[in-house]
VEXTOR-295703 format. One line per field, with one value per residue (C-alpha): residue number from 1; residue in one letter; x negated, y negated, z negated. Coordinates in steps of 0.5 Angstrom, whole numbers, plus 500, padded with zeros to 3 digits. Layout:
BEGIN
seq <- c(NUM,...)
type <- c(A,...)
px <- c(X,...)
py <- c(Y,...)
pz <- c(Z,...)
//
This chain:
BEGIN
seq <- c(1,2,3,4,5,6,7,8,9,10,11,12,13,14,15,16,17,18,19,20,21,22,23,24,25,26,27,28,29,30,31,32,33,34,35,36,37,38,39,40,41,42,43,44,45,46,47,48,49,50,51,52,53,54,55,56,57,58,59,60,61,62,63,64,65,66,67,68,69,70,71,72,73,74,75,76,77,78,79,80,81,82,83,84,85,86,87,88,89,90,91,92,93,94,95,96,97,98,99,100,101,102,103,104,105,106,107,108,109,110,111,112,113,114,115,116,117,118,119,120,121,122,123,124,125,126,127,128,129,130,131,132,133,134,135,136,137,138,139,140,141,142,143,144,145,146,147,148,149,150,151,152,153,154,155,156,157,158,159,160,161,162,163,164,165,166,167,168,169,170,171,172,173,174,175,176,177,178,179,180,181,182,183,184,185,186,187,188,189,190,191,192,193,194,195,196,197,198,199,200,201,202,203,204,205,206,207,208,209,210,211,212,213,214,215,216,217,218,219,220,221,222,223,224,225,226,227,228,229,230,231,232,233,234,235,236,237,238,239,240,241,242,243,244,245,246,247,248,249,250,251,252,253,254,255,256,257,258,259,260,261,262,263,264,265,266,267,268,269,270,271,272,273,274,275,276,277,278,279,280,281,282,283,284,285,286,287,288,289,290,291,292,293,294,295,296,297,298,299,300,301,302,303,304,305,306,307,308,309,310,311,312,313,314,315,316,317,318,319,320,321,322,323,324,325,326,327,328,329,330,331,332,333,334,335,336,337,338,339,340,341,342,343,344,345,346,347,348,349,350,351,352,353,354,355,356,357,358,359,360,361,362,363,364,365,366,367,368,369,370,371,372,373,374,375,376,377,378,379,380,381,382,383,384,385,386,387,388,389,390,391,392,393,394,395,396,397,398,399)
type <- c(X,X,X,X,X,X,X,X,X,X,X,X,X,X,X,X,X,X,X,X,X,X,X,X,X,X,X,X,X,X,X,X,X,X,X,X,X,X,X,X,X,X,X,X,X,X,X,X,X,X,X,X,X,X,X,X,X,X,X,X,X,X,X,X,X,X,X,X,X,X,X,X,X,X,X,X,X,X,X,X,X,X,X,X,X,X,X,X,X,X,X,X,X,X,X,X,X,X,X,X,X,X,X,X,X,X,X,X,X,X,X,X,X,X,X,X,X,X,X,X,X,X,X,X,X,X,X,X,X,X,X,X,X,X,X,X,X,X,X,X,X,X,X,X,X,X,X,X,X,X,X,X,X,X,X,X,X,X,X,X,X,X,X,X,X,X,X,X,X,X,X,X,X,X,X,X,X,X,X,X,X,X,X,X,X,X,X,X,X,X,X,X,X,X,X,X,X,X,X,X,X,X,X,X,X,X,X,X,X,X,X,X,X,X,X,X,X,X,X,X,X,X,X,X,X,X,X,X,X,X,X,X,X,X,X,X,X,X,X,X,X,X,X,X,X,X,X,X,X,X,X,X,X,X,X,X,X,X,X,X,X,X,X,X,X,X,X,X,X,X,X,X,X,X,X,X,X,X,X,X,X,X,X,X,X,X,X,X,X,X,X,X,X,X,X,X,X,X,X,X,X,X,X,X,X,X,X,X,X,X,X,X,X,X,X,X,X,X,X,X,X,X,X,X,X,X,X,X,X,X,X,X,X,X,X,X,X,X,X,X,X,X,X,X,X,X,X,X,X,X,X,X,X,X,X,X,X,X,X,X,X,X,X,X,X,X,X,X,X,X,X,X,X,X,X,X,X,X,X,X,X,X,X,X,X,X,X,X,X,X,X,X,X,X,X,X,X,X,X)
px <- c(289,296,299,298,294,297,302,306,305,309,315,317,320,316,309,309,307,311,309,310,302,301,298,294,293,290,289,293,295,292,291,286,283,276,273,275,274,267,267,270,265,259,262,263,270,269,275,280,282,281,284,282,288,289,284,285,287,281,277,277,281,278,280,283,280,273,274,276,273,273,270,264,267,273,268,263,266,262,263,262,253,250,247,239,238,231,232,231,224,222,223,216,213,216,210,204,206,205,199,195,198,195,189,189,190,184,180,182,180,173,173,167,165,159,155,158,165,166,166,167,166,166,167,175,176,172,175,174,175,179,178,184,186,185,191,190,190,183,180,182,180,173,172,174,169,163,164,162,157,154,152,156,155,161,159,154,157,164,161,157,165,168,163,162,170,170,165,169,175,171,175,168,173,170,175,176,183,183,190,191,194,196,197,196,199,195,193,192,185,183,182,185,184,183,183,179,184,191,191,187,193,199,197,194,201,204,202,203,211,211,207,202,197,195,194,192,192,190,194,193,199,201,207,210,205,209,211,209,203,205,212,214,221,224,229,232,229,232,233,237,242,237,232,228,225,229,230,237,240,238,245,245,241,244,248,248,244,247,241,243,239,241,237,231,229,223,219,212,208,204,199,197,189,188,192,188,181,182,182,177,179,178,179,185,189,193,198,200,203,207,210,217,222,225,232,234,241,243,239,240,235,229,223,221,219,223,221,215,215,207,203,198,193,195,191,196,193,200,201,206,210,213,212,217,214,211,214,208,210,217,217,211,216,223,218,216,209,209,202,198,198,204,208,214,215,215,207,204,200,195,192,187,186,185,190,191,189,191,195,191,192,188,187,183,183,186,186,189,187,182,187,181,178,183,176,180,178,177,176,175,173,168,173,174,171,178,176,169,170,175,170,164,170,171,163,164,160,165,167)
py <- c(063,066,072,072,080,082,088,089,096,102,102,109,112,118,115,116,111,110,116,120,120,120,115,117,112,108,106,102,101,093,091,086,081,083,078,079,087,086,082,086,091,088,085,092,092,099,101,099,104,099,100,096,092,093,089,083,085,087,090,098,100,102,109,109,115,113,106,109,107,111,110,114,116,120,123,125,123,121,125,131,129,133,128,128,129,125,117,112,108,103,097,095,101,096,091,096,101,096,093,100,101,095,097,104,102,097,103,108,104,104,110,115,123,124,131,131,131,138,143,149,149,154,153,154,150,145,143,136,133,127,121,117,111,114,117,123,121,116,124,127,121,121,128,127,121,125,132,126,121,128,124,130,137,139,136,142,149,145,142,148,152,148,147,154,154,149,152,159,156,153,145,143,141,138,133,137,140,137,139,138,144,140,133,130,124,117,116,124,127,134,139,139,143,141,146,146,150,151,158,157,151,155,160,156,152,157,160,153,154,161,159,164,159,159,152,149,142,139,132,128,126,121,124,128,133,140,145,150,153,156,154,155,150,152,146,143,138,132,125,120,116,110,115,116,124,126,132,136,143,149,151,145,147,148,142,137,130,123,122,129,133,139,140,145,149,148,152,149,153,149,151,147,145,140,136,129,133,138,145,147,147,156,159,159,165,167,168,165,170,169,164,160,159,153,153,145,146,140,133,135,141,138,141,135,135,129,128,126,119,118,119,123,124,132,136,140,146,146,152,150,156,151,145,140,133,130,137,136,129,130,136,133,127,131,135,128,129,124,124,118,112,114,109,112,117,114,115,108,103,101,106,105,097,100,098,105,104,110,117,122,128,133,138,142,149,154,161,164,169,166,164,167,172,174,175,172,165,162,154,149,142,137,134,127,121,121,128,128,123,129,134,129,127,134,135,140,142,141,147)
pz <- c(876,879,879,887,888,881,880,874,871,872,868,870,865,866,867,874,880,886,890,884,882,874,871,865,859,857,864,869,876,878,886,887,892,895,891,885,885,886,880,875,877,877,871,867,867,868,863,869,874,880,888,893,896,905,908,913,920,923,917,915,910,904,901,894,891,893,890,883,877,870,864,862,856,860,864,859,852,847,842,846,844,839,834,833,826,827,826,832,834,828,831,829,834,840,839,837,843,847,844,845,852,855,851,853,861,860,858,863,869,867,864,866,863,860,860,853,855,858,853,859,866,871,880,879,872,867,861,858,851,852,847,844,847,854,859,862,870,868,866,873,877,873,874,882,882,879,884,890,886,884,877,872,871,873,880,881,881,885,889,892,892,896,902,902,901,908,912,911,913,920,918,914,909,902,898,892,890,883,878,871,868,862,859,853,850,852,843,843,843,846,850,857,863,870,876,882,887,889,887,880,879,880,875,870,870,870,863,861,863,860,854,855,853,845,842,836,833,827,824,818,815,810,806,801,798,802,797,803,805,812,815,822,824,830,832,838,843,847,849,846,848,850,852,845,844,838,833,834,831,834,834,839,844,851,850,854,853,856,861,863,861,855,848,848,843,840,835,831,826,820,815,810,811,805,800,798,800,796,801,807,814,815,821,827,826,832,831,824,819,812,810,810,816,816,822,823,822,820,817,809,811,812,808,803,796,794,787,789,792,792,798,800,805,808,814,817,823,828,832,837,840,846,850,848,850,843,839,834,832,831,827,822,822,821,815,812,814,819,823,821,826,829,828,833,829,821,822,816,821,815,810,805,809,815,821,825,832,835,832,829,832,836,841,837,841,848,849,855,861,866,872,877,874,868,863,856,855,846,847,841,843,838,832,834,829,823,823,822,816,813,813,810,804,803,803,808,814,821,824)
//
């Protein structure tokens, strides 16, 4: 290739160009046919602060300014990213992620309620337990399915509010006005709650968004044996740079993140239910007193027994005080207690010679004022089968 289209860099003592413009290094000032720009730029050549050349006779010229390129690391420098203090996805989740997707979206399409999946219902809201295995949107659409087939409880009381509903507003209306108020992820069991009205939805989102519903969930883990009993972590919460959720310092929250978003604080309690079959399942106490305060600063805070290498089988109660997409999972994990199954979070895929199909976490309660009526609501859903299992090995009758 010639020099044709090519100028030689400033050789001004000051470092300006020919109009008195400063040059910044480490960038110069190159001219390039057409052809070869778009080149450079589909070809990452992002390091170049690039200037179109005057086109032909004829064609619009193009405004140097707009056709500026920097590179992102002098427009947002690297450095300024906090650093997550929770290791990266193991590279076997990638494979295991998708096996249980693909699992999961098989299942979801054919999957129907049955009586015994609602575990509360009046006409502005019904509360279903989703197994694992099952995406959120399969519960709704079975909910909105079985208000028209009439075939489910659930239909009965509903669909009788909202013709009654239509006829009063004079348009005969009976399509029903389903919403989730929450979401579980797809391999997470438990309580989730659909509203039947705009109004109920708004409200009911709404004490989601400000953390004025209670929950509880109940993990089984596989780690270290703790050296607590009761331990609240409060941390930050964010993506990475190639979109994984990751623990940050809470003195990082507010900061920004490299997909544009800014690090959240995120607060979980724990309390210790059984180490290796030993302990009993007791009552939810809301809130949960006593007990340690761990505030994640930096990776060597984490709260891990080290001298004890054995693993355990550990059911831990977690009381979350926000809402941070898979909070409970990251913070299990940044103690050493990652959830069993939990591949993407350090959780073991085998144990005891059985391979781990899904995690073991589940929704176990919700405690919030009725959106309509404001009578306060206490709801537990039926333990899922590991849980069951639990309970038989501690010789226990389930809660």
């Amino acid at each position: 290739m010639g020099d044709e289209g090519f100028a030689p860099p400033s050789t001004s003592a000051k470092g300006d160009d020919e109009k008195g413009r400063r040059l910044r290094p480490p960038y110069i000032r190159i001219v390039l046919p057409p052809s070869l720009t778009r080149f450079l730029i589909l070809s990452g050549g992002s390091l170049l602060r690039v200037r179109y050349p005057a086109m032909e006779a004829g064609s619009a010229a193009v405004d140097k300014s707009s056709a500026t390129l920097q590179s992102s690391a002098d427009a947002v420098p690297g450095s300024c990213y906090p650093i997550p203090l929770s290791p990266p996805y193991p590279p076997l989740s990638k494979s295991v992620e998708l096996r249980r997707a693909m699992s999961a979206t098989a299942r979801s399409g054919g999957y129907a309620l049955s009586f015994a999946d609602i575990v509360f219902e009046d006409q502005y809201l019904a509360v279903a337990n989703k197994p694992a295995g099952v995406y959120c949107e399969a519960i709704l659409s079975s909910i909105a399915s079985s208000t028209s087939s009439g075939e489910f409880r659930i239909s009965q009381t509903f669909r009788v509010a909202v013709k009654l509903r239509g006829l009063l507003a004079g348009d005969g209306a009976t399509e029903p006005e389903l919403h989730m108020a929450n979401r579980l992820d797809r391999d997470t069991s438990g309580l989730m709650v659909i509203t039947k009205s705009h109004k109920a939805a708004g409200r009911l989102v709404k004490a989601f968004t400000e953390h004025k519903v209670q929950k509880t969930y109940l993990a089984l883990c596989v780690g270290c044996a703790p050296n607590w009993d009761k331990i609240s972590i409060s941390s930050g919460h964010g993506r990475s740079k190639f979109g994984a959720w990751r623990v940050y310092s809470a003195n990082d929250v507010g900061r920004p993140l490299p997909g544009g978003s800014t690090v959240k604080h995120m607060l979980t309690s724990f309390e210790v239910l059984f180490v290796n079959w030993q302990g009993k399942f007791g009552d939810i106490a809301q809130p949960l007193d006593g007990g340690e305060s761990v505030i994640v600063q930096k990776e060597g805070e984490r709260v891990i027994n080290t001298a004890d290498e054995k693993n355990h089988e550990v059911l831990v109660r977690a009381y979350p005080q926000s809402g941070r997409t898979h909070q409970i999972r990251l913070h299990c994990q940044y103690l050493g207690l990652p959830i069993m199954g939990d591949v993407k979070y350090g959780g073991v895929l085998e144990w005891e010679g059985v391979t781990c199909d899904a995690h073991a976490l589940h929704a176990e309660s919700l405690s919030f004022d009725h959106p309509i009526t404001g009578v306060p609501l206490r709801i537990k859903a039926p333990l899922p089968s590991w849980a069951r299992k639990v309970c038989k090995q501690m010789q226990q009758n389930c809660p």
